[in-house]
SETI-850141 format. One record per residue (C-alpha): residue number from 1; x, y, z. Coordinates in pm, 1 decimal, always signed. Example, Ala and Ser with C-alpha at 12.3 -4.5 7.8 and 13.67 -1.06 7.14 Angstrom:
REM SETI-850141
SITE,1,+1230.0,-450.0,+780.0
SITE,2,+1367.0,-106.0,+714.0
//
This chain:
REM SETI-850141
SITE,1,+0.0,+0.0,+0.0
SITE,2,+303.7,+200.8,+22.9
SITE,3,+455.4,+497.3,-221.7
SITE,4,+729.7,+420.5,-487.4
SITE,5,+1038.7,+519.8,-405.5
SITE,6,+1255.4,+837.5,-562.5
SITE,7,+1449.1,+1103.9,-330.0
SITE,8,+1279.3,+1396.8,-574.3
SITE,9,+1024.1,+1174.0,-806.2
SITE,10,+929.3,+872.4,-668.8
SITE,11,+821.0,+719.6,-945.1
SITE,12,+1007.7,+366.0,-915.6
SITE,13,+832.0,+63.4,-774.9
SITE,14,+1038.8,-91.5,-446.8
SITE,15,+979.6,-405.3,-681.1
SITE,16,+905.3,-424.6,-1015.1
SITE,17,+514.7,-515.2,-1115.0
SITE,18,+474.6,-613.4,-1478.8
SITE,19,+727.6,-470.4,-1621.9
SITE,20,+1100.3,-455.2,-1569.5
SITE,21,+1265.2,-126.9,-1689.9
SITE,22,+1630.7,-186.3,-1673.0
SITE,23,+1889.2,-475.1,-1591.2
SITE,24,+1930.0,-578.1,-1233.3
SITE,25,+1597.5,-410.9,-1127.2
SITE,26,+1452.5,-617.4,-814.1
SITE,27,+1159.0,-797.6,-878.8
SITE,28,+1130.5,-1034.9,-557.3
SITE,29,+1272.4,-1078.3,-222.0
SITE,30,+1375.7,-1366.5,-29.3
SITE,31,+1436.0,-1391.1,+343.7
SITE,32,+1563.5,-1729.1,+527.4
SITE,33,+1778.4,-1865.4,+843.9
SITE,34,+2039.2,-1929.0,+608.0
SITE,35,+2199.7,-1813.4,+288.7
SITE,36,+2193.6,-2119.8,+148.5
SITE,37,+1873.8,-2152.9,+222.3
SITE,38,+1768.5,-1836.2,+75.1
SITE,39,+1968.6,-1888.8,-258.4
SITE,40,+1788.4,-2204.4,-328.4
SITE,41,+1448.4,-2068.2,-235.6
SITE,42,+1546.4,-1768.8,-528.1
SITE,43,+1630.8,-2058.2,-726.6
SITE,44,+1248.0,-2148.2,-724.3
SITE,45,+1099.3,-1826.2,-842.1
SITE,46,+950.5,-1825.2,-1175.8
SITE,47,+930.0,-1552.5,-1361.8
SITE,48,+774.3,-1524.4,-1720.5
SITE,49,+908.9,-1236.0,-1919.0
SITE,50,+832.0,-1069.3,-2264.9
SITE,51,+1104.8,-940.2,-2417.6
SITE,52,+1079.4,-544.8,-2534.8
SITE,53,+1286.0,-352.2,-2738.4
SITE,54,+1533.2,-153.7,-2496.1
SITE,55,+1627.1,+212.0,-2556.7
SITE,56,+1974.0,+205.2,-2437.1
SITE,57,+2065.7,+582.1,-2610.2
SITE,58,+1959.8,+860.5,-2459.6
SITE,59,+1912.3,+1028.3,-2836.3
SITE,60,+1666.4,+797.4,-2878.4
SITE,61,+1445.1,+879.7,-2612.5
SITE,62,+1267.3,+1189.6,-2783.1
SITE,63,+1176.3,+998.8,-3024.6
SITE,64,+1136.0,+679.9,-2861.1
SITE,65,+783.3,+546.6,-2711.1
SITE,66,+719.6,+622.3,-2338.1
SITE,67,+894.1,+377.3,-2107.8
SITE,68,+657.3,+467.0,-1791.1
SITE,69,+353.4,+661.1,-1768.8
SITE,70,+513.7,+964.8,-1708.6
SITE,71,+730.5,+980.6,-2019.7
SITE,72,+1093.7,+988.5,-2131.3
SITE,73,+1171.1,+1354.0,-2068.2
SITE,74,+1276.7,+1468.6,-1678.7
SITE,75,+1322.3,+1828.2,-1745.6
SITE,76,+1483.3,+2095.9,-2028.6
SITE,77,+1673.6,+2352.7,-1901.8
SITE,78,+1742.2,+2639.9,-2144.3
SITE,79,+2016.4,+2913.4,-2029.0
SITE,80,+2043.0,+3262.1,-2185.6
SITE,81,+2289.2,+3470.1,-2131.0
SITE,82,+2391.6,+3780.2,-2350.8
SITE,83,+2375.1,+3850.2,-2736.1
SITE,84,+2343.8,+3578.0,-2897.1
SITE,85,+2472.3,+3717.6,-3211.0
SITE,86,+2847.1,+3739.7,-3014.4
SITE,87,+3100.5,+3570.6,-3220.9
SITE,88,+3476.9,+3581.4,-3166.0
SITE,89,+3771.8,+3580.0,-3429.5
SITE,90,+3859.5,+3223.7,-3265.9
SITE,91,+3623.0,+2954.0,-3222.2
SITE,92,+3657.5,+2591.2,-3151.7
SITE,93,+3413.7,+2311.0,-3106.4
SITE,94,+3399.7,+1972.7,-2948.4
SITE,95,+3153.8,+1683.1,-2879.2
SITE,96,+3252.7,+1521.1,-2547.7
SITE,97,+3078.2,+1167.3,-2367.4
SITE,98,+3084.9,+1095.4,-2037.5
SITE,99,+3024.1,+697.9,-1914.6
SITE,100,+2900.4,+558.9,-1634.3
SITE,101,+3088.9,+587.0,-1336.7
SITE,102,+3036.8,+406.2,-977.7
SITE,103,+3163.0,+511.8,-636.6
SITE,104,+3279.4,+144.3,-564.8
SITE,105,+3297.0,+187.0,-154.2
SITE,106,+3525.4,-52.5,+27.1
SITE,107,+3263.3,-129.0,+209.4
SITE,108,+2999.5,-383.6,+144.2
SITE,109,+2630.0,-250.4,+142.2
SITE,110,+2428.5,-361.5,+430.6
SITE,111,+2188.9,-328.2,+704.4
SITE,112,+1974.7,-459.2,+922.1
SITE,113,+1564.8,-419.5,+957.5
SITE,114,+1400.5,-519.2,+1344.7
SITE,115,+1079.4,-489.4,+1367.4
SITE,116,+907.3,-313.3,+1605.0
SITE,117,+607.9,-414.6,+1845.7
SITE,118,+416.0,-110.8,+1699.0
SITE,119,+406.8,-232.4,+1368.0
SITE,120,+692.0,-58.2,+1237.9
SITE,121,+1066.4,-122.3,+1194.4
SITE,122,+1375.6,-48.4,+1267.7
SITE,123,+1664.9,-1.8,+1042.6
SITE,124,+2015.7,-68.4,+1137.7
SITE,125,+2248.5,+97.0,+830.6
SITE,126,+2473.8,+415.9,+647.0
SITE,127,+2352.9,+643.4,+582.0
SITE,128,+2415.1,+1057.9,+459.5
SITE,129,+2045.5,+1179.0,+516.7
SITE,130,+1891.1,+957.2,+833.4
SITE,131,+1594.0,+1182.3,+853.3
SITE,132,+1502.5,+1195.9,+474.0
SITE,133,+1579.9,+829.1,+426.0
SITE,134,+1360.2,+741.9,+708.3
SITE,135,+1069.3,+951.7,+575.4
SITE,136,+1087.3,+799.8,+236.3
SITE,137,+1100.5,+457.2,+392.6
SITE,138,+774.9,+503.0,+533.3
SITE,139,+636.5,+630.8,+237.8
SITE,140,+678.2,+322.0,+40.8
SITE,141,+619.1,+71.5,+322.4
SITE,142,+244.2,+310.8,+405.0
SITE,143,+387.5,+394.2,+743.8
SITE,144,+376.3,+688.7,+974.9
SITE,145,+747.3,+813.6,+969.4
SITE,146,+741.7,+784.0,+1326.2
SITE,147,+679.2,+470.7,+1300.9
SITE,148,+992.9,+344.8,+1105.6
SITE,149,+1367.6,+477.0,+1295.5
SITE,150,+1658.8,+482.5,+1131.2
SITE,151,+1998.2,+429.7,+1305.2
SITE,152,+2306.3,+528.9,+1135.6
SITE,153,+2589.1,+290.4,+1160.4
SITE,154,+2837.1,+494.4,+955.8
SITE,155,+2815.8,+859.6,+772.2
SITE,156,+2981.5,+792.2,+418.5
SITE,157,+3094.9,+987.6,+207.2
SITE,158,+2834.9,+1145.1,-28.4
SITE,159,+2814.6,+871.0,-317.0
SITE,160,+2493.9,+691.8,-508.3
SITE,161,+2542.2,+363.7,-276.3
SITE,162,+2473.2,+552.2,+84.4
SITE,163,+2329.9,+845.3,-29.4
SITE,164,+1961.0,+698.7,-239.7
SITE,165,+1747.9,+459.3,-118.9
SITE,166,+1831.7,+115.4,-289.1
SITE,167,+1804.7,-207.9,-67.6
SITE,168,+1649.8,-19.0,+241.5
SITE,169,+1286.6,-63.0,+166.4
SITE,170,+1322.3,-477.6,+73.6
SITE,171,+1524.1,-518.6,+394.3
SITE,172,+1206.1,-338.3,+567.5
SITE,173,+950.9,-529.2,+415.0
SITE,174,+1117.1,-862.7,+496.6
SITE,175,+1147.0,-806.1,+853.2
SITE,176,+757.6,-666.3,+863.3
SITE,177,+652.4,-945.3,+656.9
SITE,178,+850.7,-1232.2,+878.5
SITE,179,+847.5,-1092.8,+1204.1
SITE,180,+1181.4,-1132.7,+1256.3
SITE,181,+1547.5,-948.1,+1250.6
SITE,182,+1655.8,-937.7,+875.4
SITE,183,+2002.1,-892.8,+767.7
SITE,184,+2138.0,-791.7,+376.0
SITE,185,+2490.4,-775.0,+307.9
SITE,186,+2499.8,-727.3,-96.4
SITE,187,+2777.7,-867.3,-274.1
SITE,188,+2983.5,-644.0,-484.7
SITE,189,+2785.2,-718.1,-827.4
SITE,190,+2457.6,-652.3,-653.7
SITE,191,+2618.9,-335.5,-531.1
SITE,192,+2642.9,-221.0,-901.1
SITE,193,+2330.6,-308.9,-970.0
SITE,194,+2117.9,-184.1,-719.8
SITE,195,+2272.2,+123.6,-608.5
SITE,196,+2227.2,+445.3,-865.6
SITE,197,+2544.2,+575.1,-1066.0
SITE,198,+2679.8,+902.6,-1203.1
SITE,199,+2496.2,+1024.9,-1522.8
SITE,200,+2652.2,+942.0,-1831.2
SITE,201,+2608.0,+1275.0,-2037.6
SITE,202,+2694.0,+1375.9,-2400.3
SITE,203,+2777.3,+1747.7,-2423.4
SITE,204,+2854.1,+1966.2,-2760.7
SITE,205,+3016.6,+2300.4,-2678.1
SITE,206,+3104.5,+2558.5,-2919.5
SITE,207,+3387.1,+2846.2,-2705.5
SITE,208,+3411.9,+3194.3,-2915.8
SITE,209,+3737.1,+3369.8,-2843.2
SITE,210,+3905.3,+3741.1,-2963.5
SITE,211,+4266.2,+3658.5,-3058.1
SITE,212,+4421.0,+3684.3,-2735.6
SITE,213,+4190.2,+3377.7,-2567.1
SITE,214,+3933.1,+3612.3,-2414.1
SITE,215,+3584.5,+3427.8,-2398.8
SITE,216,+3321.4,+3591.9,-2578.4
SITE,217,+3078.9,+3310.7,-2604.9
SITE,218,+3017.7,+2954.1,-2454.7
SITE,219,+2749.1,+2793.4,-2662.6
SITE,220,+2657.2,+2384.3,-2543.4
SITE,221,+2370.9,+2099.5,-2566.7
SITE,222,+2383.4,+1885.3,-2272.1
SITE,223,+2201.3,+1503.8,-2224.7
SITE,224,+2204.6,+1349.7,-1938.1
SITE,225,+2096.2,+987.9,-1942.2
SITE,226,+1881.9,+952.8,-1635.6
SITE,227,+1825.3,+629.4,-1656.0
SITE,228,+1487.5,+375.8,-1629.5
SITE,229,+1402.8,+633.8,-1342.3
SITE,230,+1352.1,+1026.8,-1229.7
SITE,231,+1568.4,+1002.7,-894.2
SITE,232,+1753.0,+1321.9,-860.8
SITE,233,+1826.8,+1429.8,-1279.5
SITE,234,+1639.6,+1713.3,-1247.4
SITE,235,+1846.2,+1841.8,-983.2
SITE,236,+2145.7,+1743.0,-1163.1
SITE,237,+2074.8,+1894.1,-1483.6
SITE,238,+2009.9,+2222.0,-1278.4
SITE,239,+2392.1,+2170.4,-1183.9
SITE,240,+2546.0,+2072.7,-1492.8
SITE,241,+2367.0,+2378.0,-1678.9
SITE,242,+2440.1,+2664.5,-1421.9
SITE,243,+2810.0,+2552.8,-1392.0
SITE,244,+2850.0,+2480.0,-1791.1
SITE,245,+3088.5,+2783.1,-1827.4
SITE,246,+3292.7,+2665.1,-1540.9
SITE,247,+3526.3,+2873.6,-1302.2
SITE,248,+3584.6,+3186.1,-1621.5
SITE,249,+3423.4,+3461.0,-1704.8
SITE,250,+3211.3,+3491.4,-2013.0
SITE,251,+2958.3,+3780.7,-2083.4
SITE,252,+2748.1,+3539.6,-2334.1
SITE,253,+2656.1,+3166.8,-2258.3
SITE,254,+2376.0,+3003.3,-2427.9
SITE,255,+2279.4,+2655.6,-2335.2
SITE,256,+2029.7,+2383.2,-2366.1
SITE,257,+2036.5,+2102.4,-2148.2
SITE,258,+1787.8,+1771.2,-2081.4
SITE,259,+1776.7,+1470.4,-1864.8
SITE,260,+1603.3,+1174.0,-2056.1
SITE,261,+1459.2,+863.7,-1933.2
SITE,262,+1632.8,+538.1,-2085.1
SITE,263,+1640.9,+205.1,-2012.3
SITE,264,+1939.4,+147.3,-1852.5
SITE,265,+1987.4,+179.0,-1464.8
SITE,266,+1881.9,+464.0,-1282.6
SITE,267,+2164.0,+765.8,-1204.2
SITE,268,+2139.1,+950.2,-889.8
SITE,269,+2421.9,+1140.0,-633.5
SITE,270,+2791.1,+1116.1,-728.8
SITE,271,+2994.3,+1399.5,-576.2
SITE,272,+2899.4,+1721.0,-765.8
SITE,273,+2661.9,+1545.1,-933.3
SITE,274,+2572.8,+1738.9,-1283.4
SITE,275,+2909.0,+1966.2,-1269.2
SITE,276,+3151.0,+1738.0,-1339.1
SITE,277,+3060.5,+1609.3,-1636.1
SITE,278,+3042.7,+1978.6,-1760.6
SITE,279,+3387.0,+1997.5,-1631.9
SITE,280,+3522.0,+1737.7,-1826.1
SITE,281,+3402.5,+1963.6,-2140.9
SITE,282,+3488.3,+2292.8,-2085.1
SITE,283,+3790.6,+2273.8,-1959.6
SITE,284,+3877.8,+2019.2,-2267.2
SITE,285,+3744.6,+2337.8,-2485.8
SITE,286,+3999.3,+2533.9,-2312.7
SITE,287,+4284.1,+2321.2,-2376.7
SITE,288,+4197.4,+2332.6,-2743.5
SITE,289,+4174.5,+2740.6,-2750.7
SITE,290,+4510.0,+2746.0,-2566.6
SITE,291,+4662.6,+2520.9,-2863.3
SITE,292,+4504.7,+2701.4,-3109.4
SITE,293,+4651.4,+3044.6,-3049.0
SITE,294,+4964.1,+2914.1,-2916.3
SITE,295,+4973.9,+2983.1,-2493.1
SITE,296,+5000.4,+2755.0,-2229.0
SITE,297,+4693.2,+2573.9,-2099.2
SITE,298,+4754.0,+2715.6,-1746.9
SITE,299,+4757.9,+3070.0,-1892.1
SITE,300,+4449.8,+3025.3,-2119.4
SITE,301,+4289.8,+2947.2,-1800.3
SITE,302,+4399.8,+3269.9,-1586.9
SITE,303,+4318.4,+3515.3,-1889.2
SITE,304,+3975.5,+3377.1,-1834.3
SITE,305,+3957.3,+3335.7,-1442.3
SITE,306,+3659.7,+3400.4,-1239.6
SITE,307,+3694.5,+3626.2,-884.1
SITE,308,+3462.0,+3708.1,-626.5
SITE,309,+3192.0,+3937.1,-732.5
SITE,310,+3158.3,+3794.5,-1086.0
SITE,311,+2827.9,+3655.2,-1204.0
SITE,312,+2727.8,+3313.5,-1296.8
SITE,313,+2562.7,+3237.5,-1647.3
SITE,314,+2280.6,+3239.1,-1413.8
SITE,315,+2302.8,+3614.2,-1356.8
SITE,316,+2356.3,+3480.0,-966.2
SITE,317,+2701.0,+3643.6,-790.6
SITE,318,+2988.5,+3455.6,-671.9
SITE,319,+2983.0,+3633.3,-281.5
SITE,320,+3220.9,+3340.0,-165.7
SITE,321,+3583.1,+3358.1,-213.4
SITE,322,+3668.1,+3241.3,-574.4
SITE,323,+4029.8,+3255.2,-588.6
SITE,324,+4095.8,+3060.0,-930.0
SITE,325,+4372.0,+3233.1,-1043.7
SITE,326,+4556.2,+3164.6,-730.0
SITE,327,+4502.0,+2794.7,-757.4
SITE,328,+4646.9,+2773.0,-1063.4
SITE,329,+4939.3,+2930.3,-977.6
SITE,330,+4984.8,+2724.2,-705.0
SITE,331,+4901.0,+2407.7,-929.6
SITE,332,+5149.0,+2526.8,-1180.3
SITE,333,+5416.3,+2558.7,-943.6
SITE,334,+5410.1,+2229.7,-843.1
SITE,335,+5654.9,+1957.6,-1027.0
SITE,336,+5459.6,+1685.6,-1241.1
SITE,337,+5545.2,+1346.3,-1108.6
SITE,338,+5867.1,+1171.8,-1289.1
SITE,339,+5754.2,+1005.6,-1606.4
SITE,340,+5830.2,+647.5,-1655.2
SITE,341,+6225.1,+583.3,-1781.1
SITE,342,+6082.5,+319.7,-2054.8
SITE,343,+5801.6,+529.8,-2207.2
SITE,344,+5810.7,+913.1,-2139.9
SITE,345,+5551.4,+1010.6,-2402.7
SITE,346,+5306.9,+781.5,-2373.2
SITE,347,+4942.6,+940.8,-2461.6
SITE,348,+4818.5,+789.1,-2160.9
SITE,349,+5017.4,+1025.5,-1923.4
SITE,350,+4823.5,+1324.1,-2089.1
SITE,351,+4542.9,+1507.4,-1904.5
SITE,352,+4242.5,+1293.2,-2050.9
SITE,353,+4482.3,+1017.6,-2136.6
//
């Protein structure tokens, strides 16, 4: 009787019902006195399944028939900024992909669900957000909040495998449907599957520069691949589109930027979630204006450095201290580590290499 699950849109099922949207989505759970036990009882389930076409490529979801009721698009964020009939004397343009990437923790995933003599449960586990992952736990078991508690056995660092709900809702219902202590410990392949990932992302930028490497215009289309479900894309476009110009200054930034519903698994939290993969771009852009009118990469960057009290693509101030262009001084005064004797130019030793 409970909600579906999602930190922002809760619009996944805490097991799939007649359909399964992406690989390693959890359709059943098991609970016994013994793994063993449990493995064979798995083992028994039967499970009839239709095959459907899978949209795997984000570019194919505008096109692409709706993989859940409410669609294949998240959100579009367009940014305008400026005259968008700026042009500099130097331009240079790139299309940049970003894959998957997963936090791996040392740690294995688990927890432990007791439940409770007033009908609710107990929750032994990690967690990054007790009180919002306790509150969404109720929601999809149909519970009072104050009826589930959450105790935190460890405060991770902020990655997609401690910081979304995954296996917490299962481990609930299992102890509330046996009446008994329930322990998970997921192995490191469930851990992959179950837990939400950075969002892959193809950008296209296009930087306008005058002839000494001043930016005059950032131009970019961003898409994110969200994944079979909503989780937090919306917020992480919002990230990845106001930081798409990065730490420089540019008086004219036009951008368009959507999160798309696919059938692969779901992305959620990763560190900076959103501005890193715009990172990876721009600053890629940069290295290609520095080679293009002949400076160093490090002084491309300080022509174009940002300083408290400039403004955002968003037309929002930087009021913190921004000091960029003292960073990369102090980067650029550190030595590079030796390169190996054998091999000294290898491309792999390259920044993106």
């Amino acid at each position: 009787d409970g909600a579906p699950a999602g930190p922002i849109v809760a619009d996944r099922p805490v097991l799939a019902a007649g359909v399964v949207r992406h690989h390693g989505e959890p359709i059943a759970a098991v609970a016994a006195d013994h793994p063993d036990t449990a493995r064979l009882a798995v083992g028994l389930i039967a499970v009839d399944y239709e095959p459907l076409e899978a949209v795997t490529d984000p570019e194919q979801s505008f096109t692409a028939p709706p993989l859940h009721p409410d669609g294949n698009l998240f959100r579009h964020l367009p940014l305008r900024c400026g005259d968008p009939d700026a042009v500099g004397e130097i331009v240079v343009e790139g299309l940049y992909q970003v894959g998957r990437q997963d936090p791996a923790p040392l740690g294995a995933e688990a927890g432990l669900a007791v439940p409770r003599p007033d009908g609710g449960v107990e929750l032994h586990l990690s967690s990054t957000d007790p009180h919002g992952d306790r509150d969404r736990t109720a929601a999809c078991l149909g519970l009072e909040p104050d009826r589930v508690r959450l105790v935190v056995t460890g405060v991770p660092g902020a990655t997609t495998d401690r910081e979304d709900l995954s296996f917490q809702v299962t481990l609930a219902l299992l102890a509330l449907r046996t009446g008994r202590p329930v322990k998970m410990t997921l192995t490191r392949e469930e851990s992959f599957q179950t837990h939400t990932s950075r969002h892959p992302a193809l950008l296209r930028y296009r930087h306008h520069a005058d002839a000494e490497g001043t930016l005059v215009k950032v131009e970019a289309q961003i898409l994110l691949d969200g994944g079979a479900y909503a989780d937090v894309s919306a917020e992480a476009l919002a990230a990845v589109t106001a930081f798409s110009a990065g730490p420089y200054v540019c008086p004219n930034v036009f951008v368009d930027a959507w999160a798309v519903r696919t059938n692969n698994p779901p992305a959620g939290r990763m560190r900076g979630e959103g501005a890193l993969q715009a990172c990876f771009a721009y600053e890629s852009q940069l290295d290609q204006l520095a080679a293009r009118i002949g400076v160093d990469p490090v002084e491309i960057r300080r022509r174009n450095a940002m300083s408290t009290g400039d403004p955002l693509p968003t037309g929002q101030a930087v009021t913190c201290p921004a000091p960029v262009r003292a960073l990369l001084d102090a980067v650029a005064a550190e030595p590079l580590p030796a390169l190996p004797v054998d091999d000294p130019d290898a491309e792999w030793l390259l920044p993106g290499g």
